[in-house]
C-alpha positions as CSV (number, residue, x, y, z in Angstrom):
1,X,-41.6,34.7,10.7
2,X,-41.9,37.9,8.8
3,X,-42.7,37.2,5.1
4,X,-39.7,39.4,3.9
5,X,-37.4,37.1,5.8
6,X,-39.5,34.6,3.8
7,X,-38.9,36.2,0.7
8,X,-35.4,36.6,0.9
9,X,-35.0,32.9,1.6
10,X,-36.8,31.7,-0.8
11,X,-35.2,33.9,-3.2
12,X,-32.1,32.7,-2.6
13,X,-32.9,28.8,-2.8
14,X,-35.1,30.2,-6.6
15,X,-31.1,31.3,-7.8
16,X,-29.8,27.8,-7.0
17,X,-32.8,25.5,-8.4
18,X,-32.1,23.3,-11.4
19,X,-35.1,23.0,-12.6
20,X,-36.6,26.5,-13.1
21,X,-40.4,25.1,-13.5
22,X,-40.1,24.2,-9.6
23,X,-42.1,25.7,-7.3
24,X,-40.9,26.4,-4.0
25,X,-42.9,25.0,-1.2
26,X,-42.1,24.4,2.5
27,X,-41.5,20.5,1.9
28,X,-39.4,21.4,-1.0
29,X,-36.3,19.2,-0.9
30,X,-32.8,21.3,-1.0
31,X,-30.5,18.2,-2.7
32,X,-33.3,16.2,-4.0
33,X,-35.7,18.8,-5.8
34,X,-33.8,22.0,-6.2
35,X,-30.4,20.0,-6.6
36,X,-28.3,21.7,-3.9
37,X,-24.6,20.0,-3.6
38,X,-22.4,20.1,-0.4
39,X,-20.8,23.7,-2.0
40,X,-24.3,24.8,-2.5
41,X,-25.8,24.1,1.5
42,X,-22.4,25.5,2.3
43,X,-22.9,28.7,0.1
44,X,-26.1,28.8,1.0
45,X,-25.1,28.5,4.9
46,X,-22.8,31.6,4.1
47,X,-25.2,33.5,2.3
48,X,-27.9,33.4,5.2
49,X,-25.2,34.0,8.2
50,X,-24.4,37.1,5.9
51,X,-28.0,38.4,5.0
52,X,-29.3,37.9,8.8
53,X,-26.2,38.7,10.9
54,X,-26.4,35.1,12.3
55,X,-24.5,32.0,12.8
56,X,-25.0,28.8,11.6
57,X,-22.7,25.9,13.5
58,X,-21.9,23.1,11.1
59,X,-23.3,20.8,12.7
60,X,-27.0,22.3,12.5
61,X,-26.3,23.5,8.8
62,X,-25.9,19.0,8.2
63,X,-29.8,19.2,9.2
64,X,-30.9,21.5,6.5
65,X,-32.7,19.7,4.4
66,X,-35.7,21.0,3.2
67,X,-37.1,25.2,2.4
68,X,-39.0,24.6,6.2
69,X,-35.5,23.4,7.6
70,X,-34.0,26.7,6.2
71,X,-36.7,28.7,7.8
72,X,-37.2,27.4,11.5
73,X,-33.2,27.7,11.5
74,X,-32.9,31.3,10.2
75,X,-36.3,32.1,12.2
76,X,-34.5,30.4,15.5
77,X,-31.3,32.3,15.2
78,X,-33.2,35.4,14.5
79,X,-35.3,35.3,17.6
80,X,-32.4,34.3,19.7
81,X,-29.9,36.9,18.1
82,X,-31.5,40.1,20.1
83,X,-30.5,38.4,23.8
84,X,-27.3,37.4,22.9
85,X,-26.4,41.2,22.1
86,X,-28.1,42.5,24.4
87,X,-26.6,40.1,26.6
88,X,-23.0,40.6,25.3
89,X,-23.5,44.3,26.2
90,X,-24.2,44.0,29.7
């Protein structure tokens, strides 16, 4: 995963912590230590489909639950993304 992909996820998860002395680490919990709700995963959910032209099914965005979790799926969906296009235009 590029770092700026990185970057951009973290950052997001930084504007939603509750604690602001947190530091974000890969096993950092998203309900537990930043103190993400159900509106905030699904914000969050939004806010990655819209940043990294991807889609997130429900179902998957359920399994999110730690700053790794958020990575692999935005890394996953980014390295599938360019064969579905290029698929679609065939």
């Amino acid at each position: 995963m590029e770092n700026i992909i990185r970057y951009q996820v973290e950052r997001m998860l930084l504007r939603k912590r509750r604690n602001p002395a947190l530091v974000m680490q890969p096993g950092t919990r998203l309900q537990q230590d930043i103190g993400l709700d159900s509106i905030d995963l699904v914000e969050l959910a939004i806010n990655l489909e819209q940043r990294f032209h991807i889609e997130i099914p429900d179902a998957e965005m359920e399994d999110l639950r730690t700053v790794q979790n958020v990575l692999d799926c935005v890394d996953q969906h980014l390295s599938v993304a360019p064969v579905a296009v290029a698929a679609g235009g065939r």
